[in-house]
C-alpha positions in Angstrom: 173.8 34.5 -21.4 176.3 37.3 -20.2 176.6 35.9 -17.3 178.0 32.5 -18.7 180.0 34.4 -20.8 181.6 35.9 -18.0 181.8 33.3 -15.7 183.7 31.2 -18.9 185.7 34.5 -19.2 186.7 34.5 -15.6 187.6 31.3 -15.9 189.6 31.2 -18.9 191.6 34.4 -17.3 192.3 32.3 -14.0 193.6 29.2 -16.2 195.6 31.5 -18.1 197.3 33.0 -15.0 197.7 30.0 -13.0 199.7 28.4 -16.4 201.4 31.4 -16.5 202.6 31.4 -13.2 203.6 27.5 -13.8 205.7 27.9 -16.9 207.7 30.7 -14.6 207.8 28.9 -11.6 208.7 25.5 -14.1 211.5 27.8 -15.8 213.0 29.2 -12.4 213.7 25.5 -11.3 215.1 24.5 -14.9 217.3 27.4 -14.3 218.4 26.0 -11.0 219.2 22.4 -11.7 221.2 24.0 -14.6 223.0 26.2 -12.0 223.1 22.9 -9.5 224.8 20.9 -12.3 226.9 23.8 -13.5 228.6 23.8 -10.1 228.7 20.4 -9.7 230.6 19.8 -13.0 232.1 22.2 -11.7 233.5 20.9 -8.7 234.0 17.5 -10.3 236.5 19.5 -12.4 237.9 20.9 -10.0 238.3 17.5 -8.0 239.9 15.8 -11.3 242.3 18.5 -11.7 243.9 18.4 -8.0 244.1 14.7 -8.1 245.9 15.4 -11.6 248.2 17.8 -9.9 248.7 15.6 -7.3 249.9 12.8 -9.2 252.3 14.8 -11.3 253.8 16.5 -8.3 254.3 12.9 -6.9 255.9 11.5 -10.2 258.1 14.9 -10.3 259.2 14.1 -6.4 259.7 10.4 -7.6 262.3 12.0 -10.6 263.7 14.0 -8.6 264.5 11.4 -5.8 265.9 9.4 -8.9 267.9 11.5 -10.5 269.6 12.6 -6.7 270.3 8.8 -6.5 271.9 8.7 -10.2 273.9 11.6 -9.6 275.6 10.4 -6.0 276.2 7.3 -8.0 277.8 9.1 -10.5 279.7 11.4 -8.2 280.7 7.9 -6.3 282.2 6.7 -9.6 284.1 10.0 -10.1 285.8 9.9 -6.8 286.4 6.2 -7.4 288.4 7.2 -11.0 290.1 9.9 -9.5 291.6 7.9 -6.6 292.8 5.1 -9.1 294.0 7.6 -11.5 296.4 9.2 -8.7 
């Protein structure tokens, strides 16, 4: 009978080790697809905020362009007055 006893023991103490060793190796790769999605949000992030900046500094060179025309228009109407104004 001790022998059965053992051998359930034996067994019972290998189960318990090899769910041990799953649950660590199941929270080690929980741990990395966290990390994996971590980075990729990060990157997407990162992604959305250089198109962002890329936009804006292309509507900024668009103002810029337009206020350059606006003002050599205005400058134009300036010299204009000041020629019939002589």
């Amino acid at each position: 009978m001790s022998i059965r006893s053992n051998n359930y023991g034996n067994k019972s103490d290998v189960n318990t080790l090899i769910m041990t060793i799953f649950v660590n190796l199941y929270d080690k790769v929980v741990n990395a697809v966290v990390q994996i999605q971590e980075f990729r949000t990060g990157a997407t992030r990162q992604a959305m905020e250089t198109t962002k900046s890329k936009e804006d500094c292309k509507d900024l060179r668009i103002t810029v362009t337009d206020l350059r025309d606006k003002i050599n228009d205005l400058d134009n109407k300036v010299c204009l007055l000041a020629l019939f104004n002589l």
